[in-house]
C-alpha beads as a LAMMPS data file, in Angstrom:
LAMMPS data file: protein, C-alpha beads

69 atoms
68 bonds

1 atom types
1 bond types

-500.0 500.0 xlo xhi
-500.0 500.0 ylo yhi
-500.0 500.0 zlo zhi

Masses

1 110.0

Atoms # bond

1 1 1 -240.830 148.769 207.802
2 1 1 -239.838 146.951 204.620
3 1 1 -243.214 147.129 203.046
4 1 1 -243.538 150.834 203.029
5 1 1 -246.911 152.785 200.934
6 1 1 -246.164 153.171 197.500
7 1 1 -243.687 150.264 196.979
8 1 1 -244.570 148.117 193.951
9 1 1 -244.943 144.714 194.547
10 1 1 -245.290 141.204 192.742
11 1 1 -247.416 138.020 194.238
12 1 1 -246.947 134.862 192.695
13 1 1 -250.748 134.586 193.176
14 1 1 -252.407 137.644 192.337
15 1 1 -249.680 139.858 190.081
16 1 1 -248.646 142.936 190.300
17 1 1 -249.679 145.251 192.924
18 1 1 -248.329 148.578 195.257
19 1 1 -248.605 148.678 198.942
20 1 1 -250.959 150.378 200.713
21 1 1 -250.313 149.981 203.901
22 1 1 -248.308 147.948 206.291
23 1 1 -248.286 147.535 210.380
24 1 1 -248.744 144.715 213.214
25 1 1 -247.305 142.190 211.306
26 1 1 -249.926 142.430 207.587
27 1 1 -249.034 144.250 204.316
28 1 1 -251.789 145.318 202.377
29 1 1 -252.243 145.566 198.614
30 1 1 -254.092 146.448 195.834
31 1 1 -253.129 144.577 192.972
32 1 1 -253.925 147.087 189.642
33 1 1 -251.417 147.927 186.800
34 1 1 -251.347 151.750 185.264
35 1 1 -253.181 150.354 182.136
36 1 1 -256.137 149.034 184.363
37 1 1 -259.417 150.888 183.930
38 1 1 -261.094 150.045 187.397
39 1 1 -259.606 149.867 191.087
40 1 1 -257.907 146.756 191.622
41 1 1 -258.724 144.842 194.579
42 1 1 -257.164 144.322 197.956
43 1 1 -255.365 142.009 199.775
44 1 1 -253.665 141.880 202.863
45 1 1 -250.967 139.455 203.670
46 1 1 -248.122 138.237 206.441
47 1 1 -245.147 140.810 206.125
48 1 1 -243.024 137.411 205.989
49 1 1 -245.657 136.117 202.983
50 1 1 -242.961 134.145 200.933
51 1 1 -245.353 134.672 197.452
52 1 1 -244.999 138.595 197.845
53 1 1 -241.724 140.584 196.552
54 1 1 -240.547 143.774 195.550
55 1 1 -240.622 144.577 192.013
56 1 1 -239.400 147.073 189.622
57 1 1 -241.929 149.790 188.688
58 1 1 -244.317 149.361 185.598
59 1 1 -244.185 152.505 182.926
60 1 1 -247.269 154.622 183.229
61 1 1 -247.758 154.649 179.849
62 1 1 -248.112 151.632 177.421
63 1 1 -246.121 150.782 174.303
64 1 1 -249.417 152.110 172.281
65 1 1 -249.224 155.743 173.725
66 1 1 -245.735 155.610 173.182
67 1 1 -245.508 154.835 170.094
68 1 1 -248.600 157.318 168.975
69 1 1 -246.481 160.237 169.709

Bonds

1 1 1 2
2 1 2 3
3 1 3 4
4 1 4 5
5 1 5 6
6 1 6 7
7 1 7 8
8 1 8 9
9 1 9 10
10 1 10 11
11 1 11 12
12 1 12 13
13 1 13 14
14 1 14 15
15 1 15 16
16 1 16 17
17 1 17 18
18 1 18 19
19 1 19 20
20 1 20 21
21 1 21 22
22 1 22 23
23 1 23 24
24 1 24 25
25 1 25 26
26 1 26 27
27 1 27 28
28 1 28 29
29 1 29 30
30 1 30 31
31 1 31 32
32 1 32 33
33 1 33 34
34 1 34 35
35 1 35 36
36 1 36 37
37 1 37 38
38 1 38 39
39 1 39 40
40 1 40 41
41 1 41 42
42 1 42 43
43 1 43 44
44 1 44 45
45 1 45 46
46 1 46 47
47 1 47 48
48 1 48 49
49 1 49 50
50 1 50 51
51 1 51 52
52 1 52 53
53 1 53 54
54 1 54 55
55 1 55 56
56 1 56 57
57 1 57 58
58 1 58 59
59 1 59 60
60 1 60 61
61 1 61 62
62 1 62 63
63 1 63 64
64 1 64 65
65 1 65 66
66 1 66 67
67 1 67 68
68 1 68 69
């Protein structure tokens, strides 16, 4: 599958996401960055959705932690 658990995403829509699952044609996702404080919420869209993509992975730690050390 192309969509596979883990993978972080991008919708042009919603943001920036990581797959949680994917099978019988739907992908879904919960769109939440590392710096978010509560669960993002869920989605699930066509495997062939044109508005979702790959995308590189965010750091897990911000610019502020960083640069505090």
């Amino acid at each position: 599958s192309r969509w596979l658990p883990g993978l972080d995403v991008a919708h042009a829509e919603h943001g920036r996401g990581w797959v949680q699952g994917s099978g019988v044609g739907r992908v879904t996702v919960r769109f939440e960055v590392p710096s978010d404080t509560a669960p993002g919420r869920v989605r699930t869209f066509a495997v062939d959705d044109a508005a979702l993509s790959r995308a590189e992975p965010l750091p897990l730690v911000g610019r502020a932690a960083t640069a505090a050390r």
